[in-house]
C-alpha positions in Angstrom: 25.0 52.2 30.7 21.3 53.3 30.0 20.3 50.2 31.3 22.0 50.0 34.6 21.3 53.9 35.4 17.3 52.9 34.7 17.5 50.2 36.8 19.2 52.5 39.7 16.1 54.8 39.1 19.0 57.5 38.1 16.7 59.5 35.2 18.8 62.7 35.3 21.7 60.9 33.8 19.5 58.7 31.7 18.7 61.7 30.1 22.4 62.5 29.5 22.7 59.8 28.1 20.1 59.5 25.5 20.3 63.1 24.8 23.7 61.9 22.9 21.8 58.8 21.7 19.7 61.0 19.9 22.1 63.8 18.6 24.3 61.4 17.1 21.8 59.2 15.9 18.6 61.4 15.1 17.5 58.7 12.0 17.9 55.6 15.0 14.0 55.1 15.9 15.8 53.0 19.1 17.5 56.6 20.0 13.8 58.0 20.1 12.2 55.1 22.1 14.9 55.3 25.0 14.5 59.2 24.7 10.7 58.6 25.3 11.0 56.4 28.1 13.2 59.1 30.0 10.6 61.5 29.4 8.3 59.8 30.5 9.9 58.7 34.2 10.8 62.4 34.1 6.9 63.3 34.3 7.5 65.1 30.4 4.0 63.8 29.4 4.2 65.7 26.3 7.5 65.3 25.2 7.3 61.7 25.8 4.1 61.4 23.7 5.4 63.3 20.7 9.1 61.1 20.8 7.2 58.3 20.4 5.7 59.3 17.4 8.9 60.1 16.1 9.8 56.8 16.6 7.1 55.2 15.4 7.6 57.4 12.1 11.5 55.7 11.8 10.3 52.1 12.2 8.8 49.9 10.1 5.2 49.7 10.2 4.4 46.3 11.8 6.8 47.0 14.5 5.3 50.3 15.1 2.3 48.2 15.9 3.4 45.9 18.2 4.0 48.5 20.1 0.8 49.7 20.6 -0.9 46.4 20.8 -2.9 45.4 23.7 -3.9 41.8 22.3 -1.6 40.0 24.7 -3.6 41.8 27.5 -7.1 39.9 25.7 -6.8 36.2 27.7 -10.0 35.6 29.6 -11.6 37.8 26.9 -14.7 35.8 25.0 -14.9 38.7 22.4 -12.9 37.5 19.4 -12.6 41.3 17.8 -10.8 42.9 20.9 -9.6 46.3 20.2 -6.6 47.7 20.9 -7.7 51.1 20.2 -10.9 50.6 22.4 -8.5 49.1 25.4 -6.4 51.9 25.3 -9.6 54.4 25.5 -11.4 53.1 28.1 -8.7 53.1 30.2 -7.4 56.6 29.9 -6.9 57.5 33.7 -7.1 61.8 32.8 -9.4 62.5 29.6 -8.4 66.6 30.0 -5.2 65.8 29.2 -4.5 65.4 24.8 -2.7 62.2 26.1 -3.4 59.3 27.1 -0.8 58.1 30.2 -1.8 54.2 30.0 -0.5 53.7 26.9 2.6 56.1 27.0 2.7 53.5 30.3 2.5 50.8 28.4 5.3 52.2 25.5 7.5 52.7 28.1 7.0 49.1 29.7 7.6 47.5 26.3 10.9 49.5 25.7 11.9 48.8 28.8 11.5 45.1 28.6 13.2 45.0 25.5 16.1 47.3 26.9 17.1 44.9 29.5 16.1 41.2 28.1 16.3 41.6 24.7 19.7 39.8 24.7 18.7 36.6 26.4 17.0 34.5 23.5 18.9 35.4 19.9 16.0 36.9 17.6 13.5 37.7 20.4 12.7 40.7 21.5 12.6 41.9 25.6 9.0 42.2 26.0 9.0 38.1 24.1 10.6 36.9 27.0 8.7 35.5 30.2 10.4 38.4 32.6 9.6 40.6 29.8 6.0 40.3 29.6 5.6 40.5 33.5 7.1 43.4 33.2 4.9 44.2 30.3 1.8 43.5 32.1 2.5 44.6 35.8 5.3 47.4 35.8 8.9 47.7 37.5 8.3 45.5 40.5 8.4 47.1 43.8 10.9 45.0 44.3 13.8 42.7 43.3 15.6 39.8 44.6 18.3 37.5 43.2 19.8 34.4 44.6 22.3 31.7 43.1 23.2 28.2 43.7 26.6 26.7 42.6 25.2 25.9 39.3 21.8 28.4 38.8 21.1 31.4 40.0 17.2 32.8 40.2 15.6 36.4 39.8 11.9 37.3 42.0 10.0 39.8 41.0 8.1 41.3 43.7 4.7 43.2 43.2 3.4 43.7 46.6 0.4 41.2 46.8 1.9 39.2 44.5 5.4 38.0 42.4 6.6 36.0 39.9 9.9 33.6 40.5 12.3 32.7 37.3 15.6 30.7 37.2 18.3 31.0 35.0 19.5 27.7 34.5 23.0 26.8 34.0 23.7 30.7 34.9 23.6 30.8 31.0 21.9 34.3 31.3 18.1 33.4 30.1 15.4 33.4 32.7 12.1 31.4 32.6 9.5 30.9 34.5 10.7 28.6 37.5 9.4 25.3 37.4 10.7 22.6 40.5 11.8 19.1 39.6 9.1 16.7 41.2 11.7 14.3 43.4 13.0 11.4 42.2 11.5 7.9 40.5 8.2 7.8 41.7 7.5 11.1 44.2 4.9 11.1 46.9 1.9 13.0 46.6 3.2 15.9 48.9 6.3 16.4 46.6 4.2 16.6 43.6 1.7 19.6 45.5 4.6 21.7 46.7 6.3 21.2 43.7 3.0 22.3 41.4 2.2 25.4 44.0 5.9 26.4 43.7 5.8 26.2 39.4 5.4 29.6 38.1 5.3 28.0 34.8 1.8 27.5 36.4 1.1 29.9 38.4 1.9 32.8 35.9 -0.8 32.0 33.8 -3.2 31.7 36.5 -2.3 35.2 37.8 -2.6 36.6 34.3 -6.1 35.3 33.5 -6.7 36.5 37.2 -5.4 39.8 36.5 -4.1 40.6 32.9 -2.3 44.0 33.5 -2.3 46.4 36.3 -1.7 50.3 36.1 -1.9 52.6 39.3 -2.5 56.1 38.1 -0.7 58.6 40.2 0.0 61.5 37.9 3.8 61.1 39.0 2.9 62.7 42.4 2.1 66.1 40.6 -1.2 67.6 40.2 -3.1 69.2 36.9 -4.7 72.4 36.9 -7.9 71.9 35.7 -9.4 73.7 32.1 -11.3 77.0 33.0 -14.1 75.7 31.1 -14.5 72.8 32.7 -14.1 74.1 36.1 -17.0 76.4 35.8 -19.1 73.4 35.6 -18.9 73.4 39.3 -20.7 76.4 39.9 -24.1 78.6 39.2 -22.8 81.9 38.1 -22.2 81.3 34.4 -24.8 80.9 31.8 -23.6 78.8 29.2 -26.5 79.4 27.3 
């Protein structure tokens, strides 16, 4: 129900919702992720931050880590001691605020992703899967579109300049990557192009050594008063001397 109200973008109920998750289950560090996320969409920067701490403090450590780790964000990267920590700082798209929105983004993306594909591969989690990490990496899509065959049925993600294609083979509920058969016996040489510029096995990777992660900033179409002492930067009339 969580799931399907998300994916309607329907965050009032959502918050229903996991405000019983987390009444009824206040020890659950899963009841304190979901409750983050909602905050979060519900532009309740705060809130959001300080649930995930909660839930960070009710799961085990490693896990608690993963979270937080921007590693998967490092191909392309030369430097062999990438930092999370320094990832997450330099991107930081309001330094007055005490929080940093990228990676309550990020939290969100990875809870998310595990939310709604955790239950196609037994034993991995959301954000493991290929849909996941798009998600992951790039967002909710702009866009969605699903189509089906007598025996598959196939999920695009849209991203404006940009999307990923996956097929669910078998309609046995786990989406990959798509990746096109090549023809029969021994193809011609057009059949094997189309079919390699039509593999997103491919051209996923390509796309995410082209562009690892994207996060638009938009402050949840709200503006932030600015500190007084920080505004009176702007002008002559104080001495801060």
């Amino acid at each position: 129900l969580l799931t399907a109200t998300l994916l309607a973008g329907e965050y009032e109920e959502s918050n229903r919702i996991v405000d019983e998750m987390v009444h009824e289950l206040p020890d659950d560090p899963n009841a304190w992720l979901f409750r983050a996320l909602v905050s979060f969409r519900l532009n309740r920067i705060s809130d959001s931050d300080a649930e995930f701490d909660k839930a960070f403090e009710l799961m085990d450590i490693d896990l608690a880590a993963e979270y937080q780790d921007a590693t998967r964000f490092s191909i392309g990267f030369v430097d062999s001691a990438y930092s999370s920590s320094d990832f997450w700082s330099g991107r930081d798209p309001f330094l007055l605020t005490p929080e940093n929105e990228r990676r309550l983004e990020h939290m969100v993306r990875m809870v998310y992703a595990d939310l709604r594909f955790c239950s196609m591969f037994p034993g991995k989690r959301g954000w493991e899967t290929e849909p996941g990490d798009v998600v992951v990496r790039y967002g909710l899509p702009v866009g969605e579109a699903q189509t089906s065959t007598r025996l598959d049925k196939y999920l695009v993600l849209h991203y404006g300049d940009f999307f990923f294609k996956f097929m669910d083979l078998a309609k046995s509920g786990k989406l990959t990557f798509y990746s096109p058969k090549v023809g029969d016996g021994a193809p011609a040489f057009e059949e094997i192009e189309r079919a390699f510029d039509d593999d997103f096995a491919i051209r996923s990777r390509e796309q995410f050594r082209k562009l690892p992660e994207r996060f638009v900033y938009d402050g949840h179409g709200r503006r932030r008063a600015m500190p007084y002492l920080v505004s009176v930067f702007r002008g002559d009339s104080l001495d801060l001397d």
